[in-house]
C-alpha positions in Angstrom: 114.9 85.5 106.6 112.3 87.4 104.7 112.4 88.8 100.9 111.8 92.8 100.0 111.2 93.8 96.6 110.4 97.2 94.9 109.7 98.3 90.8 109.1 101.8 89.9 107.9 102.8 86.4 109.5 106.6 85.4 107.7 106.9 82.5 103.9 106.0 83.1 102.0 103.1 84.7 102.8 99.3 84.3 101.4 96.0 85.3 102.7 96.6 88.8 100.7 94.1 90.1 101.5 91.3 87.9 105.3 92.4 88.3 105.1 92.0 92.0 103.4 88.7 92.4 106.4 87.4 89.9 108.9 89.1 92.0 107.9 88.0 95.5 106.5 84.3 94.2 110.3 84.1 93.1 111.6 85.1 96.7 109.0 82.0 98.5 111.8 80.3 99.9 112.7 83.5 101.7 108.8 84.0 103.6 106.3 80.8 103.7 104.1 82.6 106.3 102.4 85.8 104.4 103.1 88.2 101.4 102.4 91.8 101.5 101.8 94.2 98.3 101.9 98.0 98.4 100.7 99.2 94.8 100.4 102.4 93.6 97.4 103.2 90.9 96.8 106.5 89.1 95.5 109.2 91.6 92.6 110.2 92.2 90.1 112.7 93.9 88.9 110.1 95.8 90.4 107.9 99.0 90.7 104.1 98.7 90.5 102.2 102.6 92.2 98.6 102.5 90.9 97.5 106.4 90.4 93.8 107.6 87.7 93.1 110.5 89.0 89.6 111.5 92.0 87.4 111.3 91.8 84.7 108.3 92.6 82.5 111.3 89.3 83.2 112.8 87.2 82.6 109.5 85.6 79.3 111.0 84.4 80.8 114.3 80.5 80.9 115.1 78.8 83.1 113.6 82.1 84.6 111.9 80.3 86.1 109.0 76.9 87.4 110.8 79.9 89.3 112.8 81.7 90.6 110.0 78.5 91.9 108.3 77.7 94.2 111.8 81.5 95.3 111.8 81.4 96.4 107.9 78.0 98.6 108.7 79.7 100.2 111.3 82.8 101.0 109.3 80.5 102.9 107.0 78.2 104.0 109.7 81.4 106.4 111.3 82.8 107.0 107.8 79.5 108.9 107.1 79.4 110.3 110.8 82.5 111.8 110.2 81.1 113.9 106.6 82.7 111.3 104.2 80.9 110.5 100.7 81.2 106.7 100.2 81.3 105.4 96.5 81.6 101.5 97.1 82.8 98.8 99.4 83.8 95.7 98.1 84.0 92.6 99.7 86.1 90.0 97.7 86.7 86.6 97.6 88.8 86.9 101.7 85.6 88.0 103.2 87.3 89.0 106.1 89.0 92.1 103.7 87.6 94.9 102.4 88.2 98.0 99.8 86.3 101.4 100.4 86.2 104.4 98.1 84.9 107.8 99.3 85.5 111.1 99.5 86.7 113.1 102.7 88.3 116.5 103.0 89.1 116.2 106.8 92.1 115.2 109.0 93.0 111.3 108.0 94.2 110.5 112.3 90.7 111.2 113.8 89.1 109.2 111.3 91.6 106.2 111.1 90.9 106.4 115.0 87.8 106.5 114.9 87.0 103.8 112.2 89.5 101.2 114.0 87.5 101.6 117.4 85.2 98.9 115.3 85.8 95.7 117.0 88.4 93.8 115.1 89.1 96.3 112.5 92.6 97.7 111.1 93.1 100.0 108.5 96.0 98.4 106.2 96.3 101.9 104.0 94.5 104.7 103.0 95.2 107.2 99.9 94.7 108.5 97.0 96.9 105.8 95.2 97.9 103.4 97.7 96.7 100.0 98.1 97.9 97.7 100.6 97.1 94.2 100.3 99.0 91.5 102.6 97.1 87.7 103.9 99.0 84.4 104.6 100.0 82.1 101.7 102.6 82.7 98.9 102.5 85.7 96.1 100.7 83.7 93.9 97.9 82.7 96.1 97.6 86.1 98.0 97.5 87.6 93.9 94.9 85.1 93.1 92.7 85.6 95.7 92.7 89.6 95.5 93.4 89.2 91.8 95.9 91.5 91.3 97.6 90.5 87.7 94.6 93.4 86.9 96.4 96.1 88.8 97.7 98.9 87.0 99.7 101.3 88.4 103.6 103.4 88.5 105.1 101.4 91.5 105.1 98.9 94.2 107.0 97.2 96.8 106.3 93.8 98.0 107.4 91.8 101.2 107.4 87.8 101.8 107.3 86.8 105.7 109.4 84.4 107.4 107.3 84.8 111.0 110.7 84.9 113.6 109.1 87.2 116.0 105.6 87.8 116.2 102.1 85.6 115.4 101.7 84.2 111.8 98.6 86.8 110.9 97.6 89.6 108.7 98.8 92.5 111.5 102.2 90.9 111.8 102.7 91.2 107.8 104.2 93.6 105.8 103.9 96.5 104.4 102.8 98.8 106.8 101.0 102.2 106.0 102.9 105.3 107.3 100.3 106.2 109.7 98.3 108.7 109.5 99.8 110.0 106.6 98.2 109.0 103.0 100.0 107.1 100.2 103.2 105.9 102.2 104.6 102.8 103.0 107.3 100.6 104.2 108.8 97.0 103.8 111.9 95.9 105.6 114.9 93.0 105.9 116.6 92.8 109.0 115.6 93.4 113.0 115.6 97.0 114.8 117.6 96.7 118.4 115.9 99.8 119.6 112.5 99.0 118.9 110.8 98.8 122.3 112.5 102.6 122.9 111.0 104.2 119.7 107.9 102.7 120.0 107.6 104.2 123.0 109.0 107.6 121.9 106.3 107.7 119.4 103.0 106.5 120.9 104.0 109.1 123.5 103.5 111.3 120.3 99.9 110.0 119.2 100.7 107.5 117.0 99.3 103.9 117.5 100.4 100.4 116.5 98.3 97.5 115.3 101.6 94.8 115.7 104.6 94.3 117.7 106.7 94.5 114.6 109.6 96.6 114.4 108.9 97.0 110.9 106.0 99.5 111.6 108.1 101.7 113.5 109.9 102.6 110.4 107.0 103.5 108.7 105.8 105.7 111.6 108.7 107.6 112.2 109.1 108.3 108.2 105.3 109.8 108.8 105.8 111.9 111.9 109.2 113.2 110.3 107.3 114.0 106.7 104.5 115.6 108.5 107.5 118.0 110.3 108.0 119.1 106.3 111.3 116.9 106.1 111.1 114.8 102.4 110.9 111.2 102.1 114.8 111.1 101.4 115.8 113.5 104.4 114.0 111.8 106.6 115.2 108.7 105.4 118.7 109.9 105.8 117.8 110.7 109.8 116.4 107.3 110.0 119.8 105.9 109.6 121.6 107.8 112.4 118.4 107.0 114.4 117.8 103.1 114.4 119.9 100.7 115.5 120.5 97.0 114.1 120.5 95.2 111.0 118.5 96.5 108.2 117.3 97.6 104.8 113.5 99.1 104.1 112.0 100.3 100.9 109.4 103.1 101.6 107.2 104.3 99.0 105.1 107.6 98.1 102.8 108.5 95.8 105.3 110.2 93.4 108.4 108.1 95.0 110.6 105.1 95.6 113.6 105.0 98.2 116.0 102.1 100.2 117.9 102.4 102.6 120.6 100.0 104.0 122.5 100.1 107.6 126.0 101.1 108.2 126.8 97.5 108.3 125.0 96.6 104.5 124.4 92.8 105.9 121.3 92.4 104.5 121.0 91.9 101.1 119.5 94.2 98.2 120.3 94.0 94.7 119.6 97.0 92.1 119.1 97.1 88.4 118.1 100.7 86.9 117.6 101.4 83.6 116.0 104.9 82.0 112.6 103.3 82.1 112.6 101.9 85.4 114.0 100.8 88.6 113.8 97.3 90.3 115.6 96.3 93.1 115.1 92.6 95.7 116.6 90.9 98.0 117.7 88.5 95.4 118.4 88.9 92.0 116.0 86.2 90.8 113.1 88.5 91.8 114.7 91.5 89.3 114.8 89.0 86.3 111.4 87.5 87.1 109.8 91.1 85.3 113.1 91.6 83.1 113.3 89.2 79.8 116.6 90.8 78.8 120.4 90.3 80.4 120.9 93.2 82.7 123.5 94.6 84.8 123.0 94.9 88.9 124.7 95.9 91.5 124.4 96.1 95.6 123.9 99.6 97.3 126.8 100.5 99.7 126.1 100.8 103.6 124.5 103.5 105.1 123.3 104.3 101.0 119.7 105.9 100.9 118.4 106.0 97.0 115.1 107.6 96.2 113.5 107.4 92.5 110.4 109.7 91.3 108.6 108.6 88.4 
């Protein structure tokens, strides 16, 4: 079944990450399995890494952490090969996750490559905003653990995961990064009949895939059309005529927030917009878990794409 949700500040930054967890914890009938975050903070000079080196699954394996601490210095090792300035990796309370800051003027593809040739590792995002958290549990516990009721930031999008298709596990969750290109992101309701096709299509281009989620295709294809000099809303538009199936996605940019919905409109997203801000869900419980006024919402039409900048 699944739950998407999205909020987009207009006017300057908000408790995004407090505003998410209520959203998505509100939609946990929807996803039991994982919850996903995508959270925009101020930008900065500097890149921020989210990567994981192990499944949480695997976190009672011999010699799990002695493994993880060989996998991290390796991460950094190629980082530095590759002329990057590291300012900090943290380690929190999922030992398994980690956050990197550095500085790096080059070509983001060789060195995501490169980096996720570390045994077990996957890059979750990488920008100069972007933050991509996603683990198994509920909002709340997924917030808790990465404490995010301290994230400020403009926007976010959030997913909870109903696993239908693929593995319960942190590669099968949403959202996923736009790869290679920085500070995009995707979640997405519904199922993609011509999956197996594009992914094909576009690993023949380069690109590579760390699921078998159709969900990552979207964010894939929004990259490869973004880095052909198409906009977040064109190419959204394209996406449409492209994909077939049942489905609505939220994709995100450092400046933007957009949906999109099928020709047929059968999954559900509801919309409130006011001159401050934007929320939209799946449900409408999730827009008046951040909202502590009556408001007015409405669902977008089929084959609608929407895109706010802040």
């Amino acid at each position: 079944m699944c739950g998407i949700a999205g909020i987009i500040h207009k006017n300057g930054p908000g408790d995004v990450g407090r505003e998410m967890t209520r959203m998505l914890q509100s939609m946990k009938h929807r996803g039991p399995d994982s919850t996903g975050f995508a959270l925009y903070g101020e930008p900065s000079d500097a890149l921020v890494m989210r990567f994981t080196l192990a499944n949480p699954n695997d976190a009672g394996d011999f010699g799990f952490h002695e493994r993880l601490g060989r996998s991290r210095r390796q991460v950094e090792s190629r980082l530095a090969e590759l002329g990057a300035t590291l300012d900090a990796t943290e380690q929190g309370e999922a030992s398994y996750a980690y956050r990197v800051k550095f500085r790096y003027d080059g070509d983001l593809k060789p060195l995501t490559d490169y980096v996720e040739d570390v045994a077990g590792c996957e890059v979750l995002s990488l920008g100069h905003s972007l933050e991509i958290i996603k683990d198994l549990g509920t909002a709340q516990s997924v917030s808790d653990r990465y404490k995010l009721d301290a994230f400020h930031g403009t926007h976010a999008i959030g997913h909870v995961r109903m696993a239908t298709e693929s593995d319960v596990d942190i590669s099968g969750a949403h959202p996923y990064w736009a790869y290679p290109v920085s500070d995009v992101a995707v979640v997405h309701n519904g199922q993609l009949t011509n999956y197996h096709q594009w992914r094909r299509r576009l690993e023949r281009s380069g690109h590579r895939f760390q699921s078998e989620c159709d969900s990552e295709i979207i964010a894939v294809y929004l990259a490869e059309r973004m880095v052909d000099g198409l906009s977040l809303e064109t190419a959204m538009k394209q996406s449409l005529d492209d994909f077939d199936g049942v489905f609505t996605y939220l994709a995100v940019t450092e400046t933007s927030l957009g949906m999109a919905k099928d020709e047929m409109a059968a999954k559900p997203l509801v919309l409130y917009e006011a001159d401050d801000l934007v929320a939209l869900a799946s449900e409408e419980t999730a827009i008046r878990a951040v909202l502590n006024r009556e408001i007015d919402t409405y669902d977008p039409y089929e084959r609608e794409v929407m895109v706010w900048s802040r």
